[in-house]
C-alpha positions in Angstrom: -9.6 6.3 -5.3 -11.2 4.7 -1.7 -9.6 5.4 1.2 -8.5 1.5 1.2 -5.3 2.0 -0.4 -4.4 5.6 1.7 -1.6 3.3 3.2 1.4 5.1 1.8 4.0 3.8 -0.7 6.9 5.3 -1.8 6.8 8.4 -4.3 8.3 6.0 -6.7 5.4 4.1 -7.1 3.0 7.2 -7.3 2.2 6.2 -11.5 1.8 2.2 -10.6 -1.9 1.3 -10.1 -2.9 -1.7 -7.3 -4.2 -4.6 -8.7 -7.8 -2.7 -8.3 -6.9 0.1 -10.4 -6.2 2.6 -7.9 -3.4 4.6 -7.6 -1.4 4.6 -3.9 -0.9 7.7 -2.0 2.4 8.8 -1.0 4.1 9.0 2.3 2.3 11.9 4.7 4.7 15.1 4.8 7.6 13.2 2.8 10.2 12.8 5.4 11.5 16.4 5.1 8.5 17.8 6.4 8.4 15.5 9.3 11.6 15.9 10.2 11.4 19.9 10.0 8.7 19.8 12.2 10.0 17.6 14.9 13.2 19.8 15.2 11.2 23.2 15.2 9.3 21.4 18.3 12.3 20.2 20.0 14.2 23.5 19.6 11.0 25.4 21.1 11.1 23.5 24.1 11.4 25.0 27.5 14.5 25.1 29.2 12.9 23.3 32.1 12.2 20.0 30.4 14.5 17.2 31.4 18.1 17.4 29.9 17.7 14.0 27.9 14.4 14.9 26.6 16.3 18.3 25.5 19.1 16.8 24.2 17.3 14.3 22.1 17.0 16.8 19.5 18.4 15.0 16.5 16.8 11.8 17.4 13.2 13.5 17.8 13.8 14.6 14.4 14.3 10.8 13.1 11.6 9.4 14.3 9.4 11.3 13.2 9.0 9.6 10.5 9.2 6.2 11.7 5.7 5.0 11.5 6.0 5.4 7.4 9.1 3.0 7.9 6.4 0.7 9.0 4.6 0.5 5.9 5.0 -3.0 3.7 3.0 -4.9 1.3 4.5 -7.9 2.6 4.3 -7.3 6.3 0.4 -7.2 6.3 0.0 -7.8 9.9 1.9 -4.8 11.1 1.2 -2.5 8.0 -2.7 -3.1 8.3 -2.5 -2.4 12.1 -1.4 1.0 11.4 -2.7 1.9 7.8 -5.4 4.2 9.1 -4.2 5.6 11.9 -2.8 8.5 10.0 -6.1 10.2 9.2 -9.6 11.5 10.2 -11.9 11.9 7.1 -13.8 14.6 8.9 -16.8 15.2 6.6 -17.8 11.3 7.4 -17.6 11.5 11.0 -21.6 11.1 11.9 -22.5 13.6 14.8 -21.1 13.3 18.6 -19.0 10.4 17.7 -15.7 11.8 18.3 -17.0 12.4 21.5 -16.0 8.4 22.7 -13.5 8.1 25.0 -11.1 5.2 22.9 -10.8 4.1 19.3 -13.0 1.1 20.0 -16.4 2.5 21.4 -15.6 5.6 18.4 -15.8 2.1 15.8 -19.0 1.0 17.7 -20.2 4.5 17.1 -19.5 4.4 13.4 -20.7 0.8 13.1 -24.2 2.6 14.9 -24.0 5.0 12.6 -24.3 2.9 9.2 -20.6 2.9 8.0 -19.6 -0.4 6.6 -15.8 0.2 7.0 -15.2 2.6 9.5 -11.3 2.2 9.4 -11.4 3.2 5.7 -13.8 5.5 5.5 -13.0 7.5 8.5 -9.4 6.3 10.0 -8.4 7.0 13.4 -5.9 10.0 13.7 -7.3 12.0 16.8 -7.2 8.6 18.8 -3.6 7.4 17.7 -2.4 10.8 18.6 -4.0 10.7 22.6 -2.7 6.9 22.6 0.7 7.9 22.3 0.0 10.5 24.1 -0.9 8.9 27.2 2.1 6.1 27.0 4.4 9.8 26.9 2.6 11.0 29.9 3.2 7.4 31.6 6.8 7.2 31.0 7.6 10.4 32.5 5.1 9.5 35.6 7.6 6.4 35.5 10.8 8.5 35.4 9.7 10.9 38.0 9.6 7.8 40.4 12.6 6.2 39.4 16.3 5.6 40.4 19.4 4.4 39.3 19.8 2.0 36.1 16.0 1.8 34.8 15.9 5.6 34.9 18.1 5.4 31.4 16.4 3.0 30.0 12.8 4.7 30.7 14.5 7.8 29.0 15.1 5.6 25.9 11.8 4.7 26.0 10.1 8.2 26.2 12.6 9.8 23.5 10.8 6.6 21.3 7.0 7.2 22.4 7.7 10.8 21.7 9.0 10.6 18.4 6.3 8.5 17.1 3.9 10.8 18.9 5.4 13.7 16.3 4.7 11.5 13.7 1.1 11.5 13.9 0.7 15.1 15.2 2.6 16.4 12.1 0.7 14.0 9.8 -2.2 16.0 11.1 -1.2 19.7 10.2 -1.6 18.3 6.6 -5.1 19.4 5.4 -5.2 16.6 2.9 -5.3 14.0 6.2 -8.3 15.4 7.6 -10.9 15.1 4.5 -12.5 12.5 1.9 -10.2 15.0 -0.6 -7.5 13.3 0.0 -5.3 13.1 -2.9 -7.5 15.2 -5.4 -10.8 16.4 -4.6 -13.3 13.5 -4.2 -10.3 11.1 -3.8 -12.4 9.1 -1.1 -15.5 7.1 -2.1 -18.2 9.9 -1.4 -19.2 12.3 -4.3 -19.2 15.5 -3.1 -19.9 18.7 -5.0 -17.3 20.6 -6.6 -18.7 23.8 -7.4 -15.5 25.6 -7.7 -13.6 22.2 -9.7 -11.0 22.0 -8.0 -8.4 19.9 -9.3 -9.1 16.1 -9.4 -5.4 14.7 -10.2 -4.7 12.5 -8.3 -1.2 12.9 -7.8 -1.9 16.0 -5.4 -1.3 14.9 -2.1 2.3 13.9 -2.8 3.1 16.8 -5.1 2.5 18.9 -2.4 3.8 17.3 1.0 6.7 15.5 -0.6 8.4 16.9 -3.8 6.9 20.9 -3.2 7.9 20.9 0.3 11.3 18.7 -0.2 12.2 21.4 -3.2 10.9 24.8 -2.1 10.6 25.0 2.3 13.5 24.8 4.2 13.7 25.0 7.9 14.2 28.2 8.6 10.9 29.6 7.4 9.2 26.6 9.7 11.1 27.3 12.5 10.6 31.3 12.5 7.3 30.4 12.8 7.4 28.1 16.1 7.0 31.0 19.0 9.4 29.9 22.3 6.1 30.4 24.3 4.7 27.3 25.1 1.4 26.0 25.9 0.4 23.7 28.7 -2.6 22.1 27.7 -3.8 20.2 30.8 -5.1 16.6 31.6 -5.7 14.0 29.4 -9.7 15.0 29.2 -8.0 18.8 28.0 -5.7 17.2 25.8 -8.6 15.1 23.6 -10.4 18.2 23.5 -7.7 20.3 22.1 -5.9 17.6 19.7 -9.6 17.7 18.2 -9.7 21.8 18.0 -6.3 21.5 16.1 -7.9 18.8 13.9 -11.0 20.7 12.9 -8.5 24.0 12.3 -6.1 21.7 10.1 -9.6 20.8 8.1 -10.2 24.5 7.6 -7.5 24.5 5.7 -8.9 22.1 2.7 -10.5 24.5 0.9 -7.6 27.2 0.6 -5.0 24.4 0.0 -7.1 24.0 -2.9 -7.8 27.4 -4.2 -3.7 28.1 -4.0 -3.8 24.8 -6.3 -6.1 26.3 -8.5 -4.3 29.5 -8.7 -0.9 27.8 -9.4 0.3 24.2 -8.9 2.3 22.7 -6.2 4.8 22.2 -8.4 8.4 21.0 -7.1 10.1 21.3 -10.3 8.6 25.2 -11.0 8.6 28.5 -9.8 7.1 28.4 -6.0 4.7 31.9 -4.9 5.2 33.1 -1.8 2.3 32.3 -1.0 2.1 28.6 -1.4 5.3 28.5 0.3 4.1 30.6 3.3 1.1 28.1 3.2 3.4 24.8 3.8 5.6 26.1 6.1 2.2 27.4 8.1 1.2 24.3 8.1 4.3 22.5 9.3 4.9 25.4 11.7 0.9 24.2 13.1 2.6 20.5 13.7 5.5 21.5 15.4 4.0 24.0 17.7 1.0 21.6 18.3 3.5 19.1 19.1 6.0 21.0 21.6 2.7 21.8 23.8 1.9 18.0 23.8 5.6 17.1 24.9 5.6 19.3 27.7 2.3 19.2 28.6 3.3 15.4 29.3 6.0 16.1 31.3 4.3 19.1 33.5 0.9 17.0 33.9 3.3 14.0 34.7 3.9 15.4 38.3 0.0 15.7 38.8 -0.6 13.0 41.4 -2.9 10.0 39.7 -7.1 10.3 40.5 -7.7 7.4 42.4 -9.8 6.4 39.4 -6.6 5.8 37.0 -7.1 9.0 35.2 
């Protein structure tokens, strides 16, 4: 499987093959995941954060999964602007190249670098995620500064930016959307060795995220993971830094998501170790904690009067 067709369908259609042969891969963290996640964050949240932001708990949570609700084979236009914004196929990003400031001069890097298609072959999760980011840290700059009526609807719109943000942050606690091993090992279009052979099916990535996490974690054991003390992560420049640290940790993880696979499957319809449950709700628990210190970390650096530079 090429990363081409990492656009996600739904679990239903995990056994039908595209019309090149390849099977699809399913939706990132099945909706139960997501939606575990985004509560944990928004029930770790400081007591200082605004009341609507607070109080947006259960909307949070259903967002989260909102930019998989985007994805159709018949809307092309909007499901191709988003297909590969929900990973980073680390082990193919050449050397200083997630050091550009935007997703476009990180393509002109990758063009630079040889890559023929940049958008399948390495995807664009760190820069989705400080996108967002930055239109979260806008509308509370916006709120902040404003009165009566278009306070409301500013609120509406930072309860929307945020949720989507959790999308992406959570899609990145999965190890599978940080590597070419996608969805089996070698699932993208490089070869790489497999010296321990590690399972190759490629029905991994959802038997894991979706029906093992849907059947076996429940939000408890992601939530008692989620310490109240939050983390204020800075400016914008901090912020890149640290959503790429959190990347390169989630990555770490490939390897022993793999060797727990190898030990026993992920399977949702068997007996579940401890220790491959402790695994997913680590992971989730990962998401939602990276994802409460990016919420307030908006709203703190919001107060930070603007450089005169725009940044």
């Amino acid at each position: 499987m090429n990363a081409v067709t990492r656009s996600a369908l739904p679990v239903v259609a995990l056994l039908v093959f595209t019309a090149a042969g390849e099977p699809p891969t399913p939706p990132p963290w099945g909706e139960a995941g997501h939606v575990m996640a985004a509560r944990a964050a928004a029930e770790a949240l400081p007591a200082e954060m605004p009341a609507f932001f607070r109080d947006a708990a259960d909307q949070l949570a259903w967002l989260d999964p909102e930019p998989d609700r985007w994805r159709s084979r018949e809307l092309q236009a909007m499901d191709q602007a988003f297909a590969y914004d929900h990973y980073i196929d680390l082990e193919n990003v050449p050397e200083g190249a997630l050091d550009a400031p935007d997703r476009w001069r990180f393509v002109e890097a990758l063009y630079d670098a040889g890559l023929d298609r940049p958008e399948r072959d390495v995807g664009f999760l760190p820069y989705r995620i400080e996108e967002v980011y930055q239109r979260l840290l806008t509308g509370f700059r916006m709120w902040r500064a404003a009165s009566g009526p278009e306070r409301e609807w500013i609120e509406e719109r930072i309860v929307n930016d945020a949720g989507v943000l959790g999308h992406y942050v959570t899609d990145g606690s999965q190890p599978h959307h940080t590597t070419i091993h996608f969805n089996g090992w070698n699932a993208g279009s490089t070869q790489a060795p497999n010296p321990e052979s590690f399972t190759t099916e490629r029905d991994f990535h959802g038997r894991f995220e979706s029906g093992f996490v849907s059947a076996h974690v429940r939000y408890g054991d992601v939530r008692s993971r989620v310490a109240d003390e939050v983390g204020t992560l800075g400016t914008p420049d901090a912020v890149r830094r640290a959503v790429r640290a959190y990347l390169v940790e989630s990555h770490a993880q490939v390897v022993p998501l793999y060797r727990l696979e190898q030990q026993q499957r992920f399977d949702p319809d068997g007996a579940a170790p401890r220790s491959h449950r402790d695994f997913a709700a680590d992971r989730l628990a990962a998401g939602a904690l990276m994802l409460r210190d990016l919420w307030w970390s908006a709203w703190v650096d919001s107060a930070r009067p603007v450089p005169e530079d725009g940044r």
